[in-house]
N, C-alpha and C positions, 0 to 999 in steps of 0.2 A: 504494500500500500504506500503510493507517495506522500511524503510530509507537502499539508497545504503547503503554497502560495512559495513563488522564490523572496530571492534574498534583495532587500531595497535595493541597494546599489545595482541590481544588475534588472529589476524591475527600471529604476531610471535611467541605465542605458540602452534597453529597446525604446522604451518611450524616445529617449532622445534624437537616436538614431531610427524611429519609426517611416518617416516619412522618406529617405535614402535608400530603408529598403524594400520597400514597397515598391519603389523606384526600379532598384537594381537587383534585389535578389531573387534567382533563380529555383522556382520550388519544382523540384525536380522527384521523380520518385528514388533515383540515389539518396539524399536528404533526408527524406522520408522514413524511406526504410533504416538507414543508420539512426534517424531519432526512435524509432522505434524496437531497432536490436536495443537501445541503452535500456528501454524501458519508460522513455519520455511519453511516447505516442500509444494510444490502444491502435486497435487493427481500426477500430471504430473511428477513430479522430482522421487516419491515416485516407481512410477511404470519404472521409468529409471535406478533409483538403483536396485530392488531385480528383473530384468531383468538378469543384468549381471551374468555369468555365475561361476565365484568365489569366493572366501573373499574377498581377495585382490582386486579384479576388482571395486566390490559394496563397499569396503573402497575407493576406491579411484575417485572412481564416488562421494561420499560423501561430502571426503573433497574437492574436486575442488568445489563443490556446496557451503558448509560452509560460506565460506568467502565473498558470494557474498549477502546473503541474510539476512542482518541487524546488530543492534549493541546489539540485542536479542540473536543472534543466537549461540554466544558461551556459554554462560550462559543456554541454551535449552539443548543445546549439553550437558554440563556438565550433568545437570538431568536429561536426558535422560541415562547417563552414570551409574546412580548412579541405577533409576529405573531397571537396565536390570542387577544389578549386575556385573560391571565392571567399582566399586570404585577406581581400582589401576589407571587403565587409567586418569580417572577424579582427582586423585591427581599426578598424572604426569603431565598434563596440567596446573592445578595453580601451582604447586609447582616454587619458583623461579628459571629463569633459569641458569646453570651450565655457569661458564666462560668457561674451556676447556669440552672437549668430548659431543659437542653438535651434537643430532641426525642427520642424512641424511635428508633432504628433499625433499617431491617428491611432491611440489604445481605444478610445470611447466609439469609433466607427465601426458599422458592421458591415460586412460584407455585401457590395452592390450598393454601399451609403456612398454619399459626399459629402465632404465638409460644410459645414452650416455656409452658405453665402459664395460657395467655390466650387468649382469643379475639381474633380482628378486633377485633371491636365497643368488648372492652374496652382494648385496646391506643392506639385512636381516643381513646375517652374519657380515657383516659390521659395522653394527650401535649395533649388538650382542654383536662384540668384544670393543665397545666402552663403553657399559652397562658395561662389566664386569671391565673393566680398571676405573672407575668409582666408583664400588660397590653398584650399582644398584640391589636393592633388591624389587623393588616395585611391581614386576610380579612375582605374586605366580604361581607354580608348581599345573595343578591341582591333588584337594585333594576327601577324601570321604566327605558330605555332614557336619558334627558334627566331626570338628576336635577334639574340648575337648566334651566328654559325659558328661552330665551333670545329665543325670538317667540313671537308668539300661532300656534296651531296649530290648521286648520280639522277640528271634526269628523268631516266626512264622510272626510275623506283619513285617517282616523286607523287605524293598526294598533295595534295595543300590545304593548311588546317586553319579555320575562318571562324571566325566569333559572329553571331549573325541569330535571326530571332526565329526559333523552333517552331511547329505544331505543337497542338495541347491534344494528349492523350484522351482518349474518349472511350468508354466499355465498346466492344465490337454492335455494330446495328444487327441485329436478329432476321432471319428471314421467314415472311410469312406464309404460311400456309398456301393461299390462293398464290403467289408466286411461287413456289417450288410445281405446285401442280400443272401451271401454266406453262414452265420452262422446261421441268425436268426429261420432257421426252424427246428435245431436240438439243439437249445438252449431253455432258460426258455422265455417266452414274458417281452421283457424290450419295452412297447411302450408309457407308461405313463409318462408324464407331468404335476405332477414331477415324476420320478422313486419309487417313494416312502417317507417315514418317516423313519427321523433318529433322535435315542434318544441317548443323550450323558448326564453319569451321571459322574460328578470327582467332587473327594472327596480329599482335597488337604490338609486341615485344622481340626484340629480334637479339641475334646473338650478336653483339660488339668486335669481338673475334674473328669471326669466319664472314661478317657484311658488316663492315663500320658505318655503310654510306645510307644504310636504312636505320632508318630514326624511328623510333617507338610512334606508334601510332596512338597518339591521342583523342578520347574520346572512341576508339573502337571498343572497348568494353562497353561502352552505355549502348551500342549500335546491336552488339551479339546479345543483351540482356532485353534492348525490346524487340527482336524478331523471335526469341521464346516464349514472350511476353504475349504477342499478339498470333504466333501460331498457334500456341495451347490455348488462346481463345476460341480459334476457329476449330479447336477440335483435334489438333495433330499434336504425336507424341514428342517431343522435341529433345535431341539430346547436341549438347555444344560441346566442343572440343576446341581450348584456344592453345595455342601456339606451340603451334606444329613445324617440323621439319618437311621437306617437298617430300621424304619419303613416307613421315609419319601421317604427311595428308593422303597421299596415295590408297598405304596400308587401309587410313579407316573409310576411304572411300569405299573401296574395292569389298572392306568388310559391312559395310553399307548398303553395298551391291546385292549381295547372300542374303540377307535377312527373310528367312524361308515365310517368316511373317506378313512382307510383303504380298504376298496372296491372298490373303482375307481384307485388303484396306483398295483403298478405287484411286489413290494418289500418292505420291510425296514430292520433295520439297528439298532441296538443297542450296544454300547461300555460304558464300566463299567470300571473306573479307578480310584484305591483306594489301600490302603493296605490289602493283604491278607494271607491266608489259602489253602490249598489243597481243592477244594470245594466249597469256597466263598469266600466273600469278605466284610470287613469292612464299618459297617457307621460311620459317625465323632462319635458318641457315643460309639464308642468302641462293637459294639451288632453287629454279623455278618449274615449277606443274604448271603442264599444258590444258590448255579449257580442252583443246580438240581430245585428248583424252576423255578429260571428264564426262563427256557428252558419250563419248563409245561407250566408256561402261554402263552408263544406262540404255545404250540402243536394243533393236529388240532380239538381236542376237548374244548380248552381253545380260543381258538383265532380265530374260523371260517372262518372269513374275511379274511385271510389270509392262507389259504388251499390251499395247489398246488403253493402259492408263495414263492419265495426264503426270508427266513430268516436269515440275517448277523450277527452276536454278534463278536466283540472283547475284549479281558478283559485282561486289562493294571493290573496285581496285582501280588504280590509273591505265590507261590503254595506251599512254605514250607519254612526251614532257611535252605537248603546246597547251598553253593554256588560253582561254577562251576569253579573250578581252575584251567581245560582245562588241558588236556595230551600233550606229547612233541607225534607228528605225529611221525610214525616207515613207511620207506618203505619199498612197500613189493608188492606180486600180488591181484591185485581186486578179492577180495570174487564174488564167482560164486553164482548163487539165487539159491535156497533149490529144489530139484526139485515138484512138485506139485502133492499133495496125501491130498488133501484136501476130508473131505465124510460131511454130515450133520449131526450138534450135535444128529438130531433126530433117526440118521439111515439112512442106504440103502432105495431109492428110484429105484423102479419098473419104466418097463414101464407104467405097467398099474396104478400104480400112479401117475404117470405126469398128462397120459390123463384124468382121474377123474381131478383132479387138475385146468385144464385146461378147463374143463366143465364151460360154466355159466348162471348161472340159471337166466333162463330172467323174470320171474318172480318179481325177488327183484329190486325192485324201484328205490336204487340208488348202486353206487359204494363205495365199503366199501376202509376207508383210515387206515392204518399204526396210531396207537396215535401221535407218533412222526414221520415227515417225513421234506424234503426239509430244511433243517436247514445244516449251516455253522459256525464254532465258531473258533476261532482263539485267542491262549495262548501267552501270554508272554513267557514262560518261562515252562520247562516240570514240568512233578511232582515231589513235594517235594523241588524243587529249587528257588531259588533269582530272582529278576526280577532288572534290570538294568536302571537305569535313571539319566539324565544329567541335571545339576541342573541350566543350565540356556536352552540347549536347546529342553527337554525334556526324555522322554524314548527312546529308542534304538527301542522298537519294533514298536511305533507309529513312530518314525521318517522315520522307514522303510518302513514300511507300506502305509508309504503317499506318499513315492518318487516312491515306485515303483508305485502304484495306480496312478499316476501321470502320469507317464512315461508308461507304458506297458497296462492302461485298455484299452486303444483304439482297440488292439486287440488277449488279453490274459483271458481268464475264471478267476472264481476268485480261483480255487484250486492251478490254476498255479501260480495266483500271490502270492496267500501264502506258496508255493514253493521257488518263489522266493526271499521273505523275510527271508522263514529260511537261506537260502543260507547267504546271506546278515549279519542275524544274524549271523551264526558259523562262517563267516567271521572278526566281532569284538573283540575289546579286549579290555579291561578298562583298561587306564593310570591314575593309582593315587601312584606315587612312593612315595616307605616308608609307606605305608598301607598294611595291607591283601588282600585288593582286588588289587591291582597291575597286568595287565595281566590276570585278571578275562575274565570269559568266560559266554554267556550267551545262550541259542538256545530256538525258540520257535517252537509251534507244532501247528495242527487246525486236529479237526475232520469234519466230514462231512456225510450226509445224504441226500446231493444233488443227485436227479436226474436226472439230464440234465447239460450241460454244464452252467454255469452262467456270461453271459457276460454283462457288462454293457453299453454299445453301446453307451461312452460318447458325449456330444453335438452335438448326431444324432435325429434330429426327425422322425420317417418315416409319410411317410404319407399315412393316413388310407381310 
């Protein structure tokens, strides 16, 4: 049981510094969860904060909480501060407090309130102009990941790491009844419980040793924690394995491959997140695995079990070193589509070649498959180009990925939703002023060898 109420002193410096962070901190479910391993947060409190629908909201759902639950709880708060990389905060809070231009406070507001006579917006720029009259320099600008380089660092391996403002996590949308029935017979069969296996390989930490030129990948741990996060919403059994060697990723591939299990489920799910190559992708050892593999051992002669079923891969890595410094848009009228004069690489088809074609010889025992078929992959980033990542709240392309997956699989296929991601993507733009990448640009792409539409008919079960 916690002892009521914290300890004044540190009661007046949330209050003090209330309105800064409101402002600026990040309520992530990292945070979260760490104030709740101490014992700060119930499950109850935890799922009250990353409910709400803002920053500011889930900040301030926080600190009203804070104060009520012991003389631990600022000292939790602090490390949990420091854990999620948002040191400036936690030395705003101990640092002694200032006689004049002390912050706004907002302990008496509730969540979705304003200040008597203010708005958000102005209450922010308020305690802004009070920072600056001050010279409050404690809130760094975000920057690229390695402000001083400390080695030279190879192109190709290059990701580039961006401070820049997230989606809010949402409970996955649910699919209703009257749409699974409307869709389900011109879709792929999602009837299994669980939908399938999901394998998740990041590679965040590399060996110093054997690749000095590959720099720890920041912010990929929060990237592998919400694609388990939001695939065991949807129903898939998910297991991650981070940092791996190219042969350690092979092995649990290939062991990945076997899973006799695979036969009873309608799908799975493989996402590869590391630094990369046009092609492949790095193991912490510096030694790189080819995608063109990865894609064999699931085809339908490497993976049987899995024939005729939807296979998902996402692959979080750079496909080259140019990076995307985005054009200034020109208007102007929509390009008209090409008109359509397509014929087969092979040549002119006959009638009387269809119908041969169309012949089937009932004789042969089974139905011959395509090597490669029913597969879905989804890039980061097209060829040759950077892949974009935020160094406390992950990648750009997993962040989007999971919000729209979130939001739209209840009744959107999945080509559509990776439509909607790209969108999502040529929508961003990296803020790291006074860097090169300032304004950077990043767009992902997904091939496809899908069949059928593929929906995943979230937290529907039908019944057989």
């Amino acid at each position: 049981m916690l002892e009521c109420g914290m300890l004044n002193r540190d009661r007046q410096a949330l209050r003090r510094c209330s309105a800064t962070l409101c402002k600026q901190l990040v309520v992530d479910e990292l945070l979260v969860q760490s104030l709740q391993a101490d014992n700060i947060l119930t499950e109850a409190m935890a799922e009250s904060i990353m409910t709400e629908q803002t920053s500011q909201k889930r900040s301030w759902r926080l600190l009203l909480l804070l104060p009520k639950r012991g003389p631990r709880a600022f000292s939790s708060f602090c490390s949990a501060l420091r854990d999620t990389e948002q040191q400036h905060l936690c030395d705003l809070l101990t640092q002694p407090p200032e006689k004049d231009g002390k912050d706004t406070h907002l302990e008496s507001i509730q969540p979705g309130e304003e200040p008597e006579g203010q708005t958000g917006r102005q209450v922010m720029q308020t305690a802004e102009k009070r920072r600056e009259r001050c010279g409050d320099s404690s809130l760094p600008h975000p920057t690229q990941e390695e402000i001083a380089v400390k080695r030279a660092r190879t192109h190709e391996s290059m990701e580039f790491s961006l401070d820049a403002d997230s989606p809010i996590n949402t409970p996955v949308h649910p699919c209703t009844h009257d749409f699974y029935l409307s869709h389900c017979q011109q879709s792929y069969r999602m009837k299994s419980s669980p939908r399938g296996f999901a394998l998740v390989i990041s590679n965040v930490t590399f060996d110093p040793c054997t690749e000095p030129d590959l720099d720890p990948r920041k912010g990929g741990e929060v990237d592998d924690e919400v694609l388990r996060k939001v695939f065991t919403e949807l129903d898939y059994v998910v297991t991650v394995h981070r940092d791996l060697t190219a042969q350690g990723m092979r092995a649990c591939i290939e062991n990945f491959c076997r899973w006799p299990d695979h036969r009873t489920v309608d799908s799975c799910v493989v996402c590869l997140l590391s630094h990369g190559v046009e092609g492949a992708v790095y193991g912490t050892d510096g030694q790189l695995l080819q995608l063109e593999w990865v894609f064999e051992a699931f085809d339908n002669a490497h993976c049987p079990l899995l024939q005729n079923k939807p296979k998902m891969f996402f692959i979080q890595a750079c496909r080259g070193e140019m990076l995307d410094c985005g054009v200034e848009q020109i208007d102007g009228p929509v390009r008209t589509c090409s008109p359509s004069c397509e014929q087969l690489d092979a040549g002119r088809e006959g009638p009387a070649d269809a119908e041969s074609r169309q012949r089937v010889d009932m004789g042969r025992p089974r139905i011959k498959l395509p090597q490669r078929s029913d597969m879905i992959c989804g890039f980061a980033s097209l060829k040759g180009t950077a892949a974009m990542r935020n160094t406390k709240k992950g990648s750009w392309f997993i962040q989007d990925l999971n919000t729209t997956l979130r939001q739209q699989a209840k009744d959107t296929h999945l080509a559509d939703i990776l439509v909607q991601v790209n969108r999502r993507i040529k929508e961003r733009e990296g803020h790291a002023p006074g860097t090169p990448h300032h304004r950077c640009k990043e767009m992902s792409e997904f091939t496809s060898s899908l069949c059928k539409d593929l929906y995943l008919f979230p937290k529907y079960q039908p019944q057989y």
